[in-house]
C-alpha positions, 0 to 999 in steps of 0.5 A: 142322340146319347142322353148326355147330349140331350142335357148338354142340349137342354142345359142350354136354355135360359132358366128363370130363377134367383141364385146365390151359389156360383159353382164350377161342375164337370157332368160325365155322360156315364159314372160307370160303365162295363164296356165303353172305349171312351167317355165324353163330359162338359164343364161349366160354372152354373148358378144353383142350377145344376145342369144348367150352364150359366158361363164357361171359363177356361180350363185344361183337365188332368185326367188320373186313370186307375193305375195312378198316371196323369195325362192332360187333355184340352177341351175338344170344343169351347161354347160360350156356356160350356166346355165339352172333352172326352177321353179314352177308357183303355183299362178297368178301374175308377178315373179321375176327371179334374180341371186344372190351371182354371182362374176366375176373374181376380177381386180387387180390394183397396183400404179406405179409412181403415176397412178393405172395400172390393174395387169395381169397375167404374160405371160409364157415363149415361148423359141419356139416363133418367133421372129416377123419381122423387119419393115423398119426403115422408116415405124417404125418411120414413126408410132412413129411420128403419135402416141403419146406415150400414159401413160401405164393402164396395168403392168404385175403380174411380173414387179410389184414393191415389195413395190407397193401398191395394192388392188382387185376390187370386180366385182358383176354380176347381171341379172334378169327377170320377168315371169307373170302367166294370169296377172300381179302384181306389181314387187317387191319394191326396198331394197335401198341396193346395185345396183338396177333398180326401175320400173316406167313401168311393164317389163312384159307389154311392147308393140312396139311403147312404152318405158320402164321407170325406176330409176337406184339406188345403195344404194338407191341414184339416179345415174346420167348420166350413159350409158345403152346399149340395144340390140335386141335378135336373134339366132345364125343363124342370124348373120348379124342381127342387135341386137345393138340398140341406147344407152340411158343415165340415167339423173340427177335423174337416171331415163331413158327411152328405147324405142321400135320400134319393137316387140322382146326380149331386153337385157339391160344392163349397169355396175356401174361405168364406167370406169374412163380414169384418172387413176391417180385416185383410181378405184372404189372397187366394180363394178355392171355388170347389165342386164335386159331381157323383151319382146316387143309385137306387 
């Protein structure tokens, strides 16, 4: 059994653990290789626990080789935690792994007295429920006083008002990867279309002690000041392993820097734009929901 297929295995196994970041990832078996024909990966969402699948969503891949041609390949199997694919390796150079055509689910907004509160799914009726237990008048206005009444974010599909205006928020999922075949070329060049990462360093010749240098465009234009999380790669025996890593932040020609203190698999990750705590505003209609995988060599 490859090494791949052991994580892939692994990965499977339910982690206890809290998490806050929801990521897409495409795991190849290798990031360079001198002589392999072909190269097999997984893709999944995972929830701060890289390596770890949390869910699959659907996606079809575009793969990039090193002369700049695109193909595209449909997963070769679809779990209910991952996908698995693989593809051929006929020249030398450096391939591009990207999802392509890969939607979350859509968010739902409606706005109610001047702010947009998220639409959810209205709770089924439970006539067996409990009844949760009274507190003691004291204790309950004891924590009234020491929270402040906070304005609503979230209404359910029910008590939304006939006449109140709605619209969908349109969530695109992007993750790549880069495989390079005895030695690297250049990766491919940016489109200036929709949510992309220009590469200053090559992501397949990262080393320990070093960074990854890149520009984060959408529609071609830089964007400023927006947070990057990174996480170190492990299994899911490792479960006090420490994968978080220091956020980074874009500047003002979007470009940012991560760098490595150890040799590892790295997930990073972000999403475009961030959530906006006004919601007295109009949420963006589209979002990105970005993750990058490479190696880091001693």
């Amino acid at each position: 059994m490859n090494q791949w297929l052991k994580i892939a295995l692994l990965s499977a196994l339910p982690v206890v653990g809290s998490a806050h970041t929801v990521s897409p990832f495409i795991l190849p078996e290798v990031f360079d290789t001198n002589a392999s024909p072909n190269v097999s990966f997984q893709s999944a969402m995972t929830l701060e626990k890289f390596f770890v699948p949390s869910f699959n969503f659907k996606t079809t891949y575009i793969i990039t080789d090193p002369k700049g041609q695109d193909s595209k390949i449909n997963p070769s199997a679809e779990l209910k935690r991952f996908n698995v694919a693989e593809f051929d390796l006929p020249n030398d150079g450096t391939y591009r792994i990207r999802t392509e055509n890969a939607l979350g689910n859509a968010s739902k907004y409606a706005l109610v007295d001047g702010r947009w509160l998220r639409v959810r799914p209205a709770r089924p009726q439970n006539a067996n429920a409990q009844a949760p237990k009274a507190e003691p008048v004291k204790a309950e206005a004891e924590k009234k006083a020491a929270a402040p009444a906070q304005p609503p974010r979230v209404i359910s599909a029910d008590q939304v008002p006939a006449n109140a205006q709605t619209f969908e928020t349109k969530n695109n999922i992007i993750a790549e990867s880069f495989v390079t075949k005895a030695k690297p070329s250049p990766v491919p060049a940016v489109t200036n279309k929709g949510f992309e990462v220009k590469f200053t360093t090559h992501p397949n010749e990262l080393f320990s002690g070093e960074s990854l240098k890149a520009q984060i465009l959408v529609n071609g234009k830089p964007v400023p000041n927006l947070e990057i999380d990174v996480f170190k790669g492990a299994s899911s025996y490792e479960a006090s392993a420490s994968r978080e890593q220091p956020h980074v932040k874009t500047n003002a020609k979007g470009e940012f820097e991560v760098k490595f203190d150890k040799a590892g698999i790295y997930l990073i990750t972000t999403s475009y734009p961030e959530a906006n705590p006004d919601n007295t505003k109009k949420p963006a209609s589209e979002i990105y929901t970005y993750g990058l995988t490479v190696e880091v060599a001693e």
